[in-house]
N, C-alpha and C positions, 0 to 999 in steps of 0.2 A: 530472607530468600530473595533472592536477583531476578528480575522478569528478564528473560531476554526480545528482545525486538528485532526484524525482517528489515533491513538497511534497502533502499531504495532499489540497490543493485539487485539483492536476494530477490525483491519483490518482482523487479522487470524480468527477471530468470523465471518464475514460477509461473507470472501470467502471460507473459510473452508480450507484453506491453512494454516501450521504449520510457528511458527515464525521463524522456520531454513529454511524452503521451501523459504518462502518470502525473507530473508535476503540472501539467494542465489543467488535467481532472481535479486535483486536490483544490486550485486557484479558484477552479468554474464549479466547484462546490457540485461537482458531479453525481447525478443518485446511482449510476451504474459503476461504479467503483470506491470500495472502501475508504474513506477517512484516514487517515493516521488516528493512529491511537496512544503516539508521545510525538511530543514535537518539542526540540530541545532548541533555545534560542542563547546562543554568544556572539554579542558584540553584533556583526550584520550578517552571521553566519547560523542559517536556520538547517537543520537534522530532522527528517522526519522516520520515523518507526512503526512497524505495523507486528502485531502478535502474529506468531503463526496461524493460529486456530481463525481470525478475521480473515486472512488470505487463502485458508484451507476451504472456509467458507463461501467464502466467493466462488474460488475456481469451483468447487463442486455447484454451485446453485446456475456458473454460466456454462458448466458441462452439463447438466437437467435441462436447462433451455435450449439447447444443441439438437435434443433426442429428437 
């Protein structure tokens, strides 16, 4: 079976976060935004990927802190 993974792009679309915001976060090891969960590494060329369900999880947890 194939995991599929949330491409940077999908991910800045769902959270409304920019893909500099995001790759920020990931650098500065951020406790308020998700990790990747694959990170594929060729040659100096790094890919990061998030499961839907860690992204479904967030936006719901920072849609609860909202109320």
């Amino acid at each position: 079976m194939t995991t599929e993974y949330l491409s940077i792009k999908a991910v800045s679309e769902k959270t409304g976060a920019s893909r500099t915001t995001i790759l920020y976060r990931i650098h500065e090891d951020a406790k308020d935004f998700p990790q990747p969960d694959a990170i594929i590494r060729h040659n100096k060329l790094v890919t990061y990927g998030w499961l839907p369900e860690t992204i479904n999880n967030y936006t719901n947890k920072k849609e609860n802190n909202n109320d």
